[in-house]
KEZAMAR-772438 format. One record per residue (C-alpha): x, y, z; residue in three letters. Coordinates in steps of 0.05 Angstrom, whole numbers, padded with zeros to 5 digits, always signed. Layout:
<pts>
XYZALA;...
</pts>
This chain:
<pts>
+02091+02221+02141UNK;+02029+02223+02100UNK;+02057+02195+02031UNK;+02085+02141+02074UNK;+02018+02123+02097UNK;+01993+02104+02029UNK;+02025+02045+02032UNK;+02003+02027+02105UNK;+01932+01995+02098UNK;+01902+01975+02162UNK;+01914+01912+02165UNK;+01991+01926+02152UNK;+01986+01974+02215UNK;+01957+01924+02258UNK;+02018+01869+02225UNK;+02063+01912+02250UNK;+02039+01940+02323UNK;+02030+01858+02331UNK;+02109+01853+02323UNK;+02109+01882+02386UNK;+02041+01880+02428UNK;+02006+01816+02440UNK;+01931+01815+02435UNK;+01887+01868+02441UNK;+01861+01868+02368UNK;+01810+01905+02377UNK;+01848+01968+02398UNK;+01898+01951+02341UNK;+01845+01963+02288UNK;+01824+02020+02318UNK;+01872+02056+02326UNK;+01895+02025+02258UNK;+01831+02056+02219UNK;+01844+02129+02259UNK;+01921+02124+02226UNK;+01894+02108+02157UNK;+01840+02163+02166UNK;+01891+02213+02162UNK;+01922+02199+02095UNK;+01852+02189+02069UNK;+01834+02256+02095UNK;+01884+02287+02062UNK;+01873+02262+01996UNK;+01797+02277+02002UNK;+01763+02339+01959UNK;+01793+02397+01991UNK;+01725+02429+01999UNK;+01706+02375+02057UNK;+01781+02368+02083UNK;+01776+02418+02143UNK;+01703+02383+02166UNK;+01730+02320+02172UNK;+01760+02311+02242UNK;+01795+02250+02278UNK;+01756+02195+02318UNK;+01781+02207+02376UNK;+01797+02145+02417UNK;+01787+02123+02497UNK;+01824+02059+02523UNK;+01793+02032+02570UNK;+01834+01969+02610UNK;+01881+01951+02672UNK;+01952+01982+02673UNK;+02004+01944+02636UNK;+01962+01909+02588UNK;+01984+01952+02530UNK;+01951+02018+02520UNK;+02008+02062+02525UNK;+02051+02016+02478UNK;+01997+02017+02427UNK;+01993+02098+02424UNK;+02068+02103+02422UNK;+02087+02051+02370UNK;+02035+02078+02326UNK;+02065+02142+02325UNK;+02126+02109+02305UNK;+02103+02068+02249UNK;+02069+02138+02226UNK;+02132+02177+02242UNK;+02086+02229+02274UNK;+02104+02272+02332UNK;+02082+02240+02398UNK;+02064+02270+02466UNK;+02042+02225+02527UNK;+02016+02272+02590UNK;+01983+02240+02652UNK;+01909+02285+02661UNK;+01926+02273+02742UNK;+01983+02330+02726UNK;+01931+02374+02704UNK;+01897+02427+02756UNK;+01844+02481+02739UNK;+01867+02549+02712UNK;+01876+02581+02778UNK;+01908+02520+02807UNK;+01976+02516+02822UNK;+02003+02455+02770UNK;+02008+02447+02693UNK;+01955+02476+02641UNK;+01927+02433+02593UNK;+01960+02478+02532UNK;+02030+02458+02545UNK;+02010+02378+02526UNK;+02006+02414+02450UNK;+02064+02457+02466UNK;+02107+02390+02488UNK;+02076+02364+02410UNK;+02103+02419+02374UNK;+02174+02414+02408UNK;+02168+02342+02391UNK;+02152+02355+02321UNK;+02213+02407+02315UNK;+02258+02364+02338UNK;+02233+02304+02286UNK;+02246+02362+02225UNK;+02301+02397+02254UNK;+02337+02318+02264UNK;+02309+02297+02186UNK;+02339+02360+02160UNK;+02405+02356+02195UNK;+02411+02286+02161UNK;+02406+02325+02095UNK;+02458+02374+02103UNK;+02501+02318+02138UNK;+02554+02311+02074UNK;+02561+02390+02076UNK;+02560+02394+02149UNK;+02617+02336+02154UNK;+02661+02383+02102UNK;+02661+02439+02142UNK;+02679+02407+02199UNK;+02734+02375+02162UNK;+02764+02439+02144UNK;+02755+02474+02212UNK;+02793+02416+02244UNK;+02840+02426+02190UNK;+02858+02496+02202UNK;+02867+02481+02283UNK;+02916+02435+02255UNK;+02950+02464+02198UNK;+02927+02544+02199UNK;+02933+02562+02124UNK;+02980+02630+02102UNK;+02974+02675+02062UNK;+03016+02696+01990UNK;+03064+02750+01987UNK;+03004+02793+01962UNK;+02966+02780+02023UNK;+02917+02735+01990UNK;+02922+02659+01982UNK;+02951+02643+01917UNK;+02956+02582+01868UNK;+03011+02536+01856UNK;+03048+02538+01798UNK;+03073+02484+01751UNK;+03118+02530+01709UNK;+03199+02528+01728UNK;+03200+02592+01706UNK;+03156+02624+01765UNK;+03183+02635+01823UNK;+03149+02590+01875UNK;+03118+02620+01931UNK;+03151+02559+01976UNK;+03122+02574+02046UNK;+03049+02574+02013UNK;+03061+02514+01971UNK;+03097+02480+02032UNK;+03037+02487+02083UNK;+02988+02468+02021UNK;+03024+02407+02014UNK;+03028+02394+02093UNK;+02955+02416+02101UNK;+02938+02359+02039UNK;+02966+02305+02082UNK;+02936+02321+02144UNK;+02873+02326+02111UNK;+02891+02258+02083UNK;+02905+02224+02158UNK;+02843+02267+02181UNK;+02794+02224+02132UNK;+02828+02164+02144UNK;+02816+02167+02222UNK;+02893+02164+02244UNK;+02891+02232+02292UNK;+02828+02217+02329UNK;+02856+02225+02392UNK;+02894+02289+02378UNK;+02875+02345+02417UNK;+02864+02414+02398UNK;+02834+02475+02411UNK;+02767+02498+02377UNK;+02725+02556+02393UNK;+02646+02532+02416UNK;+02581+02574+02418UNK;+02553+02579+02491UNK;+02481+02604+02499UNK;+02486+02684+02527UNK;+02436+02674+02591UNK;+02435+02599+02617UNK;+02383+02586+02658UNK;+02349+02657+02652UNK;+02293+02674+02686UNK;+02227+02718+02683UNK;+02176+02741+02743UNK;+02110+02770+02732UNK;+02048+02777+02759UNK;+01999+02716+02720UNK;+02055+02699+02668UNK;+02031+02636+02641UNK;+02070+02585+02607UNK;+02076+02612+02535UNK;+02085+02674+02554UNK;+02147+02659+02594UNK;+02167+02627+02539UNK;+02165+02675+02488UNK;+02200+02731+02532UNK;+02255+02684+02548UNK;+02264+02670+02471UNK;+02266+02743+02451UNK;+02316+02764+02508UNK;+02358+02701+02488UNK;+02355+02727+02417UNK;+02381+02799+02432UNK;+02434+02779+02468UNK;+02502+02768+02433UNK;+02519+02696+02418UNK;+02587+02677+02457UNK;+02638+02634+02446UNK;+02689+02595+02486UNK;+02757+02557+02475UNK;+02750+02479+02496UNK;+02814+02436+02479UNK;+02789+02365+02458UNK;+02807+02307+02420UNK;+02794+02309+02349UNK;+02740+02253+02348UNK;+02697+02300+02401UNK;+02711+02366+02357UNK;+02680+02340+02300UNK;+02617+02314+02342UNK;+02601+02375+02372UNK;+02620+02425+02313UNK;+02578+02371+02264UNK;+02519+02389+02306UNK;+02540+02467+02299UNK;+02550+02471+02234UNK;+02490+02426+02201UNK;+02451+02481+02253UNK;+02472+02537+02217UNK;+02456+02496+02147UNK;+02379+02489+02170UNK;+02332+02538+02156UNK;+02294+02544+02231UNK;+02239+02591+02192UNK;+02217+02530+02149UNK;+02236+02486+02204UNK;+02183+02515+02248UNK;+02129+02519+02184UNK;+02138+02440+02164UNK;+02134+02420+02248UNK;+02072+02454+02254UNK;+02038+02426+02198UNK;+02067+02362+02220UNK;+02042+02369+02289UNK;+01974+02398+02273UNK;+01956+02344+02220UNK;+02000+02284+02243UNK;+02005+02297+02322UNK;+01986+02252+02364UNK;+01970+02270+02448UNK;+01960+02205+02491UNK;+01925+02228+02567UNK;+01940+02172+02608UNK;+01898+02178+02675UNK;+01839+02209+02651UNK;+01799+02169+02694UNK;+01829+02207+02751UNK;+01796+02267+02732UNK;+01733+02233+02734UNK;+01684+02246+02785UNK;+01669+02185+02819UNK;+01590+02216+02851UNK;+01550+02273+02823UNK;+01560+02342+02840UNK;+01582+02358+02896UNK;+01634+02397+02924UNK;+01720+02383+02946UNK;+01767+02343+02895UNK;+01712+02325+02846UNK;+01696+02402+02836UNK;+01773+02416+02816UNK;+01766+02353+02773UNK;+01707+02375+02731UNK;+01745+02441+02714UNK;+01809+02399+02694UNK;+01757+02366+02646UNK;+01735+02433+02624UNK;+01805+02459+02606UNK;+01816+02393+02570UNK;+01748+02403+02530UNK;+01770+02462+02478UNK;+01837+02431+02462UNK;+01806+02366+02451UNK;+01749+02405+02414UNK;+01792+02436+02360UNK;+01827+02510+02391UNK;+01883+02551+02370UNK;+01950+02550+02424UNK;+02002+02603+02420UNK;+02076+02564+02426UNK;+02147+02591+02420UNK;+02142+02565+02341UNK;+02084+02603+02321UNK;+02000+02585+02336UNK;+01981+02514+02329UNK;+01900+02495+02318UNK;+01881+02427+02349UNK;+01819+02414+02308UNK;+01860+02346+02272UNK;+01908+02326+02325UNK;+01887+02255+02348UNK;+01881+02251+02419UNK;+01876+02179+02447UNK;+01858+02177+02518UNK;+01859+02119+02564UNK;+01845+02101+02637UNK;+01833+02030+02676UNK;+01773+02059+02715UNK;+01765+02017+02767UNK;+01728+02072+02810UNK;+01701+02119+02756UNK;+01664+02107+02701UNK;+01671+02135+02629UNK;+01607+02160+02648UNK;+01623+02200+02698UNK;+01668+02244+02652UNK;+01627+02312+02634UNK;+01581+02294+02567UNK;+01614+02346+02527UNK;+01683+02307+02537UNK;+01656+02236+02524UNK;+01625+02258+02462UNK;+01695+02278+02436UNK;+01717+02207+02446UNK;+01663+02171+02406UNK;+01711+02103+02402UNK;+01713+02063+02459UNK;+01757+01999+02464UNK;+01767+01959+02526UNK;+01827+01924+02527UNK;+01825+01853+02559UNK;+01868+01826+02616UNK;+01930+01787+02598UNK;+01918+01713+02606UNK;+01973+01655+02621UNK;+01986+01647+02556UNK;+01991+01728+02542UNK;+02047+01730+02583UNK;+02086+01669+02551UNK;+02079+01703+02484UNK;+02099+01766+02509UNK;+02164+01735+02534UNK;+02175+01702+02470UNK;+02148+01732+02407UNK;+02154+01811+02402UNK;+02214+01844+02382UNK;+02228+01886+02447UNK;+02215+01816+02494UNK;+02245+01821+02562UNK;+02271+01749+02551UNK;+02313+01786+02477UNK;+02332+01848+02526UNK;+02364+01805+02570UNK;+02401+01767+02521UNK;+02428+01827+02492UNK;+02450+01846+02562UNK;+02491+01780+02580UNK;+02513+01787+02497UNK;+02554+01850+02503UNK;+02595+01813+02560UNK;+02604+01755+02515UNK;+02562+01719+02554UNK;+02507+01667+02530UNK;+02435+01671+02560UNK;+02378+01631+02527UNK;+02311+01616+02554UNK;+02278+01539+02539UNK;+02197+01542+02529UNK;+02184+01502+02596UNK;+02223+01557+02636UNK;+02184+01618+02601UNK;+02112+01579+02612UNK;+02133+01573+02685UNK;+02144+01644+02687UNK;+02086+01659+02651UNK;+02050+01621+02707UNK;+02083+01644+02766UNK;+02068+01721+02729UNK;+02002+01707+02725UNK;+01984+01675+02793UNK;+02019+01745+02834UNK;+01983+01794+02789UNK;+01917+01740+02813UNK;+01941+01746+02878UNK;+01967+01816+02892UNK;+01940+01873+02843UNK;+01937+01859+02770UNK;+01990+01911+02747UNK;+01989+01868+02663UNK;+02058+01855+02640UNK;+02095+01904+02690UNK;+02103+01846+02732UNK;+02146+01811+02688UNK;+02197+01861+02699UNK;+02196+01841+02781UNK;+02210+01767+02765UNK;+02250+01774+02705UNK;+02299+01817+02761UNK;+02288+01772+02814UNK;+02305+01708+02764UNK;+02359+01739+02731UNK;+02398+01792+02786UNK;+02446+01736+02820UNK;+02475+01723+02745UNK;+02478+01797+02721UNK;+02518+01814+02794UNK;+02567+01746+02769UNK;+02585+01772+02704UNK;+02647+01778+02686UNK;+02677+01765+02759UNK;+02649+01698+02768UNK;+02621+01684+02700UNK;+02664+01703+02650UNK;+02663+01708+02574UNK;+02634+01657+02533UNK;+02602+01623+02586UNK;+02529+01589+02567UNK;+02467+01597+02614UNK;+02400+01554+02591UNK;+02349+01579+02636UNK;+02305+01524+02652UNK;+02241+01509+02694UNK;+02276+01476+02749UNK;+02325+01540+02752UNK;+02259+01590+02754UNK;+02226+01546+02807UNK;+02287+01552+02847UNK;+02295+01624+02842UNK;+02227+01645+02849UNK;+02202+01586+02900UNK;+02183+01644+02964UNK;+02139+01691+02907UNK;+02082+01645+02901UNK;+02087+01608+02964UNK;+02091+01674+03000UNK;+02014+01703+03013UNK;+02038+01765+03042UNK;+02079+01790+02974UNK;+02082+01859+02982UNK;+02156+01855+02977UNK;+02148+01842+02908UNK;+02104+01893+02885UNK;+02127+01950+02837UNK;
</pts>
């Protein structure tokens, strides 16, 4: 991840989070300038390395106006483990709920999976031979010589041939043959899986927290004998599910484990939705806002740099970005405790989408509703296109509910994209059939969507 960063300058982050988020630049450099940070970090003098920690970053804007989407597609475009947690799901130690350590815990699973998946890819070619072979010998089983060990063919007419051996080579040879070239895909047969020893095993104890439960389960999992079962399948689903066996057993998990955490602790990054909901809203005082100041407080060392125990070995937080974001529309930033603003010394407030936001979000980015639909209708053979006069009046009508109801950003496209669209996706293929063409035009979404606007009392149409 890393030595693909040195050829992501900020402005070629920001070119590519604006393939898929409209506006917002300012959070797009931001967040841009944190990404680069890294890889400049790591290519500082080693003597200043550790001191350098992240900028950690609060959003602060309206739901649905692209904060979420701008922490999750820059993980993407830094292939770096991602973990998004909602601070509402949080409750003081002591409280019955989540503590904040498993957030890092969820990071490190995500970053185990992200090596364990790279590494598979590697040992794919060697993986697919085995596979081959085992399929082979549920097909053909291979025999022994007369010696009791498999022997080689000979070319010499004076040796006597050993003709069953040679016979079930030969056999074997073809099948192999019809195996690579796909013609027994839907031949069944019988191959023996691993099954884990204690599904769904539980442990009780007094105060077990999290980790600890964790690490029990894993140790009593990893005494027990591994099982196996007989499952009789089609060839095409043996060699999915003994693929995924056998690249397993190709992987080293020990250096697995050693590359994710490294990943995790100098890639990683943790996006707390929410946290505004942990913010007290009055000074001290006693109730909800107490139990939300110690939330804050558990949050405080993780975000501060701390070592967590996990199933994959201890983890330190101290360069993990964490990029926190909340509309507060009661609360203030302020009100968060002073320790835990000061760890999120960027603040970028993300603007409300305009009329002509939403047109371009129906439009330009790559993920578009309008493109999703299209696809849809596509893999029924079906035509949908959308003209510009029809997406402005959508953008319009968008606009005007979120005015008039609760501003919930580009969510509400979704509810009138559905409402617009759900009498042609119920057609297809009964009434519509393939190759049909649908032009979506203004007068269509005017039809459609005539009671939204009209309509004062539109709490039918809220998400």
């Amino acid at each position: 991840m890393l030595d693909s960063l040195e050829h992501l300058t900020p402005a070629q982050i920001v070119a590519e989070l604006d393939k898929y988020i409209i506006g917002q630049q300012d959070a797009k450099r931001n967040v841009a300038i944190a990404l680069r940070n890294r890889w400049r970090r790591m290519n500082a003098d080693e003597s200043i390395q550790k001191e350098i920690v992240p900028n950690n970053i609060l959003m602060i804007g309206a739901t649905g106006v692209g904060k979420t989407e701008i922490a999750r597609r820059l993980a993407k475009i830094a292939d770096a483990p991602f973990t998004k947690v909602e601070a509402s799901k949080f409750t003081e130690v002591g409280y019955v709920g989540r503590d904040v350590e498993s957030m890092v815990r969820d990071l490190v699973e995500q970053a185990v999976n992200m090596v364990k998946t790279r590494k598979k890819e590697e040992v794919k070619v060697k993986a697919a031979e085995l596979v081959e072979d085992i399929i082979l010998d549920a097909l053909i089983p291979p025999i022994q010589g007369r010696a009791g060990s498999p022997v080689t063919m000979s070319s010499d007419p004076n040796v006597m041939p050993d003709t069953d051996y040679e016979l079930n080579e030969r056999t074997r040879d073809k099948f192999r043959e019809k195996i690579r070239n796909g013609e027994l895909e839907d031949r069944k047969i019988e191959i023996r899986i691993q099954q884990s020893a204690m599904p769904g095993m539980g442990v009780m104890g007094p105060g077990m927290d999290e980790a600890s439960m964790m690490n029990i389960q894993e140790m009593i999992s990893g005494m027990m004998p591994k099982k196996t079962k007989k499952r009789k399948v089609t060839i095409a689903e043996a060699r999915k599910i003994l693929l995924e066996e056998e690249a397993a057993k190709l992987i080293d998990m020990d250096e697995v484990k050693e590359e994710a955490i490294f990943k995790a602790e100098n890639s990683g990054v943790i996006f707390i939705d929410e946290i505004d909901k942990v913010a007290s809203s009055s000074k001290k005082g006693s109730g909800p806002d107490v139990s939300r100041e110690g939330v804050q407080r558990d949050l405080l060392p993780i975000v501060e740099g701390s070592t967590v125990n996990t199933k994959y070995g201890i983890i330190n937080t101290d360069h993990i970005l964490f990029i926190a974001a909340g509309a507060f529309h009661v609360a203030k930033p302020s009100d968060l405790i002073p320790e835990l603003q000061g760890r999120f010394p960027i603040r970028v407030e993300l603007q409300s989408l305009t009329k002509e936001d939403f047109y371009q979000i129906l439009k330009f980015p790559k993920n578009a509703l309008t493109k999703q639909y299209e696809a849809l209708l596509g893999s029924e053979n079906v035509s949908l296109t959308f003209n510009d006069e029809a997406l402005d009046e959508i953008a319009s009508m968008a606009y005007e509910v979120n005015a008039e109801v609760e501003n919930i950003g580009a969510r509400r496209l979704q509810t009138i994209m559905s409402r617009l669209l759900n009498d042609i996706l119920f057609d297809v293929p009964d009434k519509i059939g393939a190759n049909a063409k649908i032009v979506v035009t203004r007068e269509m979404v005017q039809e459609k969507l005539a009671g939204m606007v009209k309509n004062r009392d539109l709490s039918e149409y809220i998400l």
